[in-house]
N, C-alpha and C positions, 0 to 999 in steps of 0.2 A: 480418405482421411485428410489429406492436402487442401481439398476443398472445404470438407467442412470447419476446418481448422482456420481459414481466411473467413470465412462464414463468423464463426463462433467469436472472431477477435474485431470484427466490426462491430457485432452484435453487442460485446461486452463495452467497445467504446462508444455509440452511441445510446445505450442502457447508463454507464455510466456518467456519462457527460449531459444525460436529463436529469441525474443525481444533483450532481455539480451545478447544475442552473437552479436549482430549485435552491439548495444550500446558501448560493450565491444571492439570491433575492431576497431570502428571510434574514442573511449576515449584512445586508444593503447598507443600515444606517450604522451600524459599527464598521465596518468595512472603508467608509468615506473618511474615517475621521482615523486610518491605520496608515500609517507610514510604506506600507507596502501593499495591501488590498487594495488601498486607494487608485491602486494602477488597473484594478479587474474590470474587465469593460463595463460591469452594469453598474458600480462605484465610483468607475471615470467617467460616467455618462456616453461611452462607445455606441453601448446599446442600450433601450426603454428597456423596462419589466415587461412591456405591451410584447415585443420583442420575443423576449425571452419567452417568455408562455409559449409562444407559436412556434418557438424554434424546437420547447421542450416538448408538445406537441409531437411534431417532426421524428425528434429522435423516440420517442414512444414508439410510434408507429412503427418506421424503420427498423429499431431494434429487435421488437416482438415478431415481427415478421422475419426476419433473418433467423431469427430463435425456430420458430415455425418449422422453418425449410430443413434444418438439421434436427428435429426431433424432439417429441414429446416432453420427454425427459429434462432434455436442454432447455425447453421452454418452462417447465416449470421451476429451474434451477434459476433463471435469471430473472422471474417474476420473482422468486423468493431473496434476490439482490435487489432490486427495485425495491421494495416493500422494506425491508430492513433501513436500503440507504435513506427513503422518503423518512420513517420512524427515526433514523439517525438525525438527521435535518429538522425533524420538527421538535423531537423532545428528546431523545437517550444523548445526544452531544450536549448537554447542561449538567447530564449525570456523572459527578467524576466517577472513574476510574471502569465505569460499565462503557464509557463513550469509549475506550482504548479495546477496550473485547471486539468492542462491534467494528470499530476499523478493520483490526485483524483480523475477524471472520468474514470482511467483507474482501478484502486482497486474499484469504485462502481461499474461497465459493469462485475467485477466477482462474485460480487452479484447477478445482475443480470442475468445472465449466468445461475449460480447456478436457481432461480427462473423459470428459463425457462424449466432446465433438471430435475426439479422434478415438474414439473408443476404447482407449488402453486404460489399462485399471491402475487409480493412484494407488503406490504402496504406503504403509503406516508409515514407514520411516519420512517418506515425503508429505505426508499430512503434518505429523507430530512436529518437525520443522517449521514447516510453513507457519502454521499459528505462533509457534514462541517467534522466529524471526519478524512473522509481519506483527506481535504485540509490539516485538523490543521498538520496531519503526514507527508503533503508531503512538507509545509511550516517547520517542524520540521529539515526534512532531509537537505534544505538550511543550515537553523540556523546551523548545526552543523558543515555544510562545511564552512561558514563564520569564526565561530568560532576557526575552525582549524587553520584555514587560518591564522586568527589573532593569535596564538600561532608558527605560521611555520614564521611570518615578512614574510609574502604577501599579495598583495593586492588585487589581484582579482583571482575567479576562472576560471581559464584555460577551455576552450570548454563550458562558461555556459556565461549571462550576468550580473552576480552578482559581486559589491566590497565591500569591508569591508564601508562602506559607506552604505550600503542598511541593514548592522545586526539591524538595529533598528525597522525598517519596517518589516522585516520577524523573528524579534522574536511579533512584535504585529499580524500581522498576524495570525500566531503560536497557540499565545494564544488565538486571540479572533473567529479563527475556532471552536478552542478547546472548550470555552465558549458555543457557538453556538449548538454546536453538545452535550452538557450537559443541552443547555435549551430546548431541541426539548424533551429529554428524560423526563424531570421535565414534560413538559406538556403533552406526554405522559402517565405519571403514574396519570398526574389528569382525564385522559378523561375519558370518561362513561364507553368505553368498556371493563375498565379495568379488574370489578368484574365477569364480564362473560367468559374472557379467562382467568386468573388464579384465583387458587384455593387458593393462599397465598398470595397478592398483594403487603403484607410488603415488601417481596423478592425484590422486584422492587427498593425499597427505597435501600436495601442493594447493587444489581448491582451501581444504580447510585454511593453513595458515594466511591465504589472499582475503577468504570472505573473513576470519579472522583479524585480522590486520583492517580489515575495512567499516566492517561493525564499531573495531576499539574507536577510528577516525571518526565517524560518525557523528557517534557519540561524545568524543573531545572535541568536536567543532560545534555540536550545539551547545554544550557546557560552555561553550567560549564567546558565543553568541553570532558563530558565524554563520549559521544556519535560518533563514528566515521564514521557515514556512516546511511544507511536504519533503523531506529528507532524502525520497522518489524522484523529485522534480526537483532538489538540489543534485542529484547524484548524476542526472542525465545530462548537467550541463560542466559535471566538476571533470577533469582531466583526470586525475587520479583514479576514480570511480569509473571512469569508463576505459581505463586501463586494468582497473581491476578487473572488472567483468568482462572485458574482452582473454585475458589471463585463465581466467577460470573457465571461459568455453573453448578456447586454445584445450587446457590440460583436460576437459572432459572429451572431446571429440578425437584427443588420439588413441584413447582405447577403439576406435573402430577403422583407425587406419589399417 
């Protein structure tokens, strides 16, 4: 499971990151002229598109075959991430509010993924999560580009179907994903089986109020405009955020002390 578990999390980064090139190439000319894209290597001239094609090439290859090694199954799951994020990238990210689904089902299918290459079976409560949290985050990454947007005096964003007209709807969004995906957790903590998988259950109370507390942050930093891009890739670099989640694997791993 160890193995195929390092297996499946390669697989998923270079599957994903021929997503990202490809996304990257078609966002090329709006991207040169963004305050902060303009720093993306094929924006900032780093790398060619000649480049890029053969790198995403590359990670095709790589990825599908790593898929291979660990199973059928796994491989068909990560072709059907492929396919999706390509479809994301050429035409459903111009569609509002269908482009925020498809983020979110594209961070839950790495859940899933993961479930597949170690073979333990996701339960509903960690499905039913997972999709409201990674909406509220993918409704997060709008809000923030709206936001921008409305600090740069413009009006709508370039390659997407959003204007500064819709920030009110995708910061409710935002939040009431966000909501959703803290009340799935609350009745989790009350259901039966709780006293029989952990050994501390308070713990549970404590994740909630941390990922709680960190949702609400989130979300008040991109309403504020502090936020400039993947809320993901804000989070792994904010101190707070990686206190949080260091907090929250702290109080989940001592039920097995």
């Amino acid at each position: 499971n160890t193995y195929s578990s390092f297996l499946a999390f390669f697989a998923f980064c270079l599957i994903a990151s021929s997503g990202y090139i490809v996304n990257d190439l078609l966002d090329l000319k709006v991207d040169k002229s963004h305050p902060y894209n303009k720093l993306r290597p094929f924006a900032s001239g780093v790398l060619s598109a000649k480049n890029g094609l053969v790198i995403f090439l590359i990670f095709c290859i790589l990825g599908f075959f790593l898929s291979l090694l660990i199973g059928i199954h796994f491989l068909f799951l990560i072709l059907l991430y492929w396919l999706l994020s390509l479809l994301y990238s050429f035409k459903l990210k111009k569609i509002i509010i269908i482009d925020i689904f498809v983020l979110g089902i594209l961070y839950t299918l790495r859940i899933i993924g993961g479930s597949f290459a170690t073979e333990l079976q996701m339960s509903l409560w960690l499905f039913a999560f997972s999709i409201f949290f990674f909406l509220s985050l993918a409704a997060v990454k709008r809000l923030s580009e709206l936001v921008n947007l409305k600090d740069r005096n413009l009006f709508i964003i370039e390659g997407r179907g959003y204007s500064l007209k819709d920030l009110r709807i995708v910061k409710f969004i935002a939040i009431l994903f966000g909501f959703f995906s803290l009340i799935i957790i609350g009745f989790y903590i009350n259901s039966p089986d709780i006293l029989n998988l952990y050994s501390k259950p308070l713990s549970l109370l404590g994740m909630f109020l941390t990922l709680g507390f960190w949702l609400i942050r989130i979300v008040f930093l991109s309403i504020n405009g502090k936020i400039d891009g993947d809320p993901i890739i804000y989070a792994l670099k904010d101190i707070t955020s990686i206190f949080c989640l260091t907090a929250i694997l702290l109080l989940f791993m001592i039920n097995f002390i």
